[in-house]
C-alpha positions as CSV (number, residue, x, y, z in Angstrom):
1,X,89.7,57.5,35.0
2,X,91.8,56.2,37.9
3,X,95.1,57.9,39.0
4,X,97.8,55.9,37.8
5,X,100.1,54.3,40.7
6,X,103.6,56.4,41.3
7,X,106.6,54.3,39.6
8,X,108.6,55.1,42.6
9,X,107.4,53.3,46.0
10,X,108.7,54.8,49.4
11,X,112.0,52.7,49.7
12,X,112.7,53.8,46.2
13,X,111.9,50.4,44.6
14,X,110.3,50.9,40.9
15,X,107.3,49.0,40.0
16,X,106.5,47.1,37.5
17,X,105.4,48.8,34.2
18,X,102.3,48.1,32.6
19,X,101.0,48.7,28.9
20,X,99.5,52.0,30.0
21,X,102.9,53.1,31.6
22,X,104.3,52.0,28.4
23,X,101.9,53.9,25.7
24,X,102.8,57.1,27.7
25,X,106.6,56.8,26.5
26,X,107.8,59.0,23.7
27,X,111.5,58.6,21.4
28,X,114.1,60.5,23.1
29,X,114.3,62.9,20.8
30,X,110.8,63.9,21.7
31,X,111.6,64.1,25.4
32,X,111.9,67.0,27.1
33,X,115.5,66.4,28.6
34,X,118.1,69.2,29.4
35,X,120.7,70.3,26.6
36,X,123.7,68.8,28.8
37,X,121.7,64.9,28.8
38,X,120.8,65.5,25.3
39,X,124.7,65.8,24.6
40,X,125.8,63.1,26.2
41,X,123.2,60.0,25.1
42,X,124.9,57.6,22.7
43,X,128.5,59.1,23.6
44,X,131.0,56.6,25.4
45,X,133.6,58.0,27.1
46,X,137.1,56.9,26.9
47,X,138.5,53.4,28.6
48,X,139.7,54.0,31.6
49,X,142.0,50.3,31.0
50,X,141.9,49.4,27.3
51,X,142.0,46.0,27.5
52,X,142.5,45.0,23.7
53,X,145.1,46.7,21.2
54,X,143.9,47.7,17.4
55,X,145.2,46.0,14.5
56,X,144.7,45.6,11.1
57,X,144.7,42.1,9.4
58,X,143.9,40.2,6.1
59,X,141.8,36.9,6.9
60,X,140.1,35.1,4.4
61,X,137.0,36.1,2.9
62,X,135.3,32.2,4.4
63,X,136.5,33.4,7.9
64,X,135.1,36.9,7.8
65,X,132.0,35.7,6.1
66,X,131.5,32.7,9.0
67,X,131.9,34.9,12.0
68,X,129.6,38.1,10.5
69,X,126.9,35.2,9.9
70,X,126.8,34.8,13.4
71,X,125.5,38.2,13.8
72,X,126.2,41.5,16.0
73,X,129.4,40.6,18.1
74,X,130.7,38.4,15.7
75,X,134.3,40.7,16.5
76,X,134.0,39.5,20.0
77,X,133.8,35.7,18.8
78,X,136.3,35.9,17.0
79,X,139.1,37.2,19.8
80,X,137.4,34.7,22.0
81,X,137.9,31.6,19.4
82,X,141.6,33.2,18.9
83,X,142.1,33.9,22.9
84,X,140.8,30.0,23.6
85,X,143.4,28.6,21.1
86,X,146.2,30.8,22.6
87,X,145.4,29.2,25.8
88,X,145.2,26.1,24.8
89,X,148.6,26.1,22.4
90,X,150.4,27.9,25.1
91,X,154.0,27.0,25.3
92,X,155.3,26.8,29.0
């Protein structure tokens, strides 16, 4: 069996993985990582700008039920659709 290449070249470049790289990965919660890391994956932290403000809303059920369709996001199509007709409808 050959030694497998370091990930890590010496100006810190990472090489490209291979299937045998890849087969050697575990799940995260398998992984052998400090208690602090551990704590902290899948946390976001606060915004440092919010750029958007919270509401709440009724729309109509054929709205809602277009925009989910369009899958994962769908929020974030629907404040650009809204954002685009602001702009365009803008009174000077």
């Amino acid at each position: 069996m050959t030694k497998p290449k370091p990930l890590i070249d010496e100006e810190g470049e990472v090489r490209e993985l291979t299937l045998e790289d890849m087969k050697q990965f575990k799940p995260i919660h398998e992984a052998d990582l400090p208690a602090s890391l551990m704590k902290k994956l899948g946390v976001r932290g606060p915004q440092k700008a919010p750029t958007k403000v919270r509401v709440s809303l009724r729309l109509s059920r054929e709205v809602v039920e277009y925009f989910r369709a369009t899958g994962d996001g769908w929020q974030t199509r629907m404040d650009g659709e809204l954002l685009e007709m602001v702009h365009k409808h803008k009174v000077s």
